[in-house]
C-alpha positions as CSV (number, residue, x, y, z in Angstrom):
1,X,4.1,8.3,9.0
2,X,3.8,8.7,5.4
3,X,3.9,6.1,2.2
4,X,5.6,8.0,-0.7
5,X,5.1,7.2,-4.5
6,X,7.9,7.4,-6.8
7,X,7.6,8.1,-10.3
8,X,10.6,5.3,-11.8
9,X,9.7,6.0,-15.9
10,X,13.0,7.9,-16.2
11,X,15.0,5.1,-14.4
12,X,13.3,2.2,-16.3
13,X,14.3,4.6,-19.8
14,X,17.2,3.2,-21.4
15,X,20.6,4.7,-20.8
16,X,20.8,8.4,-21.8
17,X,24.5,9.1,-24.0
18,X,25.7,11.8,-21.5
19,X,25.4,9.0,-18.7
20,X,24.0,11.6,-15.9
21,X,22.5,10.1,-13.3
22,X,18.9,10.3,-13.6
23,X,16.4,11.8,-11.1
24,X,13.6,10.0,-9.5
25,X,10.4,12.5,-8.7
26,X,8.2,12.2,-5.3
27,X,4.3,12.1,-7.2
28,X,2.5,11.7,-4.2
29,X,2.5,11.4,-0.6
30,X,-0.1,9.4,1.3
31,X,-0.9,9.9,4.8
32,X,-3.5,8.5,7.6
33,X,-1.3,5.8,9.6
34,X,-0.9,7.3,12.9
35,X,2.5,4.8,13.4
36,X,4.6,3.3,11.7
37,X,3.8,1.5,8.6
38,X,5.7,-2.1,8.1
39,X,4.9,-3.5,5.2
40,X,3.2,-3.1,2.2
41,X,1.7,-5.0,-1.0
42,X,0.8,-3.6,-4.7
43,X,-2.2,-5.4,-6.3
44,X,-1.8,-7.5,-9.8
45,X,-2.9,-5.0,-11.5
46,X,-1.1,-2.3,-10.2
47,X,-3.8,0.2,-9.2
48,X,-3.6,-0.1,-5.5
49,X,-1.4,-0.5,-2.9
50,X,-2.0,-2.0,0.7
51,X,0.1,-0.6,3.4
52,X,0.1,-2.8,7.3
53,X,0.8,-0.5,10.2
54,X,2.0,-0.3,13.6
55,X,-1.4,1.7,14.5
56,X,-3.6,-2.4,14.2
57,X,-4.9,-1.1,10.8
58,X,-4.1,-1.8,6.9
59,X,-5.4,0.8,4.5
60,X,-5.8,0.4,0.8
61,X,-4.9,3.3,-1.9
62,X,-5.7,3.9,-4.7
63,X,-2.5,4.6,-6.9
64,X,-4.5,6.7,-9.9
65,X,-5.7,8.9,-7.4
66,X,-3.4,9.0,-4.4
67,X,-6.3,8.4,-1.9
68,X,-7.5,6.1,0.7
69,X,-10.3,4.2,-0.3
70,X,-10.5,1.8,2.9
71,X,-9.1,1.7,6.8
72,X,-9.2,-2.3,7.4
73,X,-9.8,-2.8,11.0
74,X,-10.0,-6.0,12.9
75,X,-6.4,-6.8,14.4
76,X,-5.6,-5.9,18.0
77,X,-2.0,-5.5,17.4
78,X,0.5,-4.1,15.2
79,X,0.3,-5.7,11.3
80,X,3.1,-6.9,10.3
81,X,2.5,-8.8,7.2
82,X,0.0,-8.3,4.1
83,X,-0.2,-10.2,0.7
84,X,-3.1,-9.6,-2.1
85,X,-3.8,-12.8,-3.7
86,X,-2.9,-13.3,-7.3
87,X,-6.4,-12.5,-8.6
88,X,-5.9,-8.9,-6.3
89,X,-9.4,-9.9,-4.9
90,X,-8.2,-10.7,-1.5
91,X,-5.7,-8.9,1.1
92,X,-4.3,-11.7,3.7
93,X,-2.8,-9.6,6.9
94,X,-0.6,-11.1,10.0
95,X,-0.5,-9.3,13.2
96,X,1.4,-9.5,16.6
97,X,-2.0,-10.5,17.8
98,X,-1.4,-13.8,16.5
99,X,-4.5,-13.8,13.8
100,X,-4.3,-13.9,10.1
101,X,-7.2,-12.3,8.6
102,X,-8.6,-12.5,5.1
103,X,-9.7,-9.0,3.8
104,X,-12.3,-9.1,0.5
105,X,-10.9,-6.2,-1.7
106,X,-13.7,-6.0,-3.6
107,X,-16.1,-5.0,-0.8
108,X,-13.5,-2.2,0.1
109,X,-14.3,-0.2,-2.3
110,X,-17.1,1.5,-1.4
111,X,-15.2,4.4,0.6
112,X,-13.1,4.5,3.4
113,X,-14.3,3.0,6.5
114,X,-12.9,4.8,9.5
């Protein structure tokens, strides 16, 4: 399972004369799920991205960079749902394992944490 990142500046551009449909260009490809990823949440800022799996994990990445800087484990189930707060200090993830858990962003970034 991978997340891709698009790169949407030339879709966003206003409309060229010619009116050719414009391309949209693959910048990076993150992998480490091991299953399927359901869900996913971009931080206020936009610097990072959140991604739930089917694999019981979330894992955060950093968008500049294209790399994981945390595996959040804790859920005994698939993950279903994630938000980040409006402040992008806090992830909130719901599982099948009927928890909600609260995830401090902040003290993710240390490294990933396999």
């Amino acid at each position: 399972p991978v997340l891709r990142v698009w790169d949407l500046s030339r879709v966003l551009a206003p409309p060229s004369r010619g009116g050719n449909p414009k391309s949209v260009t693959c910048i990076a490809t993150l992998t480490g799920h091991t299953e399927k990823v359901n869900n996913l949440a971009i931080t206020p800022d936009g610097s990072m991205v959140v991604s739930a799996s089917h694999d019981k994990t979330l894992r955060v990445w950093n968008l500049c960079t294209h790399s994981c800087v945390a595996v959040l484990k804790g859920h005994t189930n698939s993950v279903w749902a994630v938000a980040v707060t409006p402040n992008g200090r806090y992830v909130v993830s719901g599982s099948t394992d009927e928890t909600l858990r609260v995830w401090d962003l902040q003290r993710c970034h240390a490294g990933p944490q396999a």
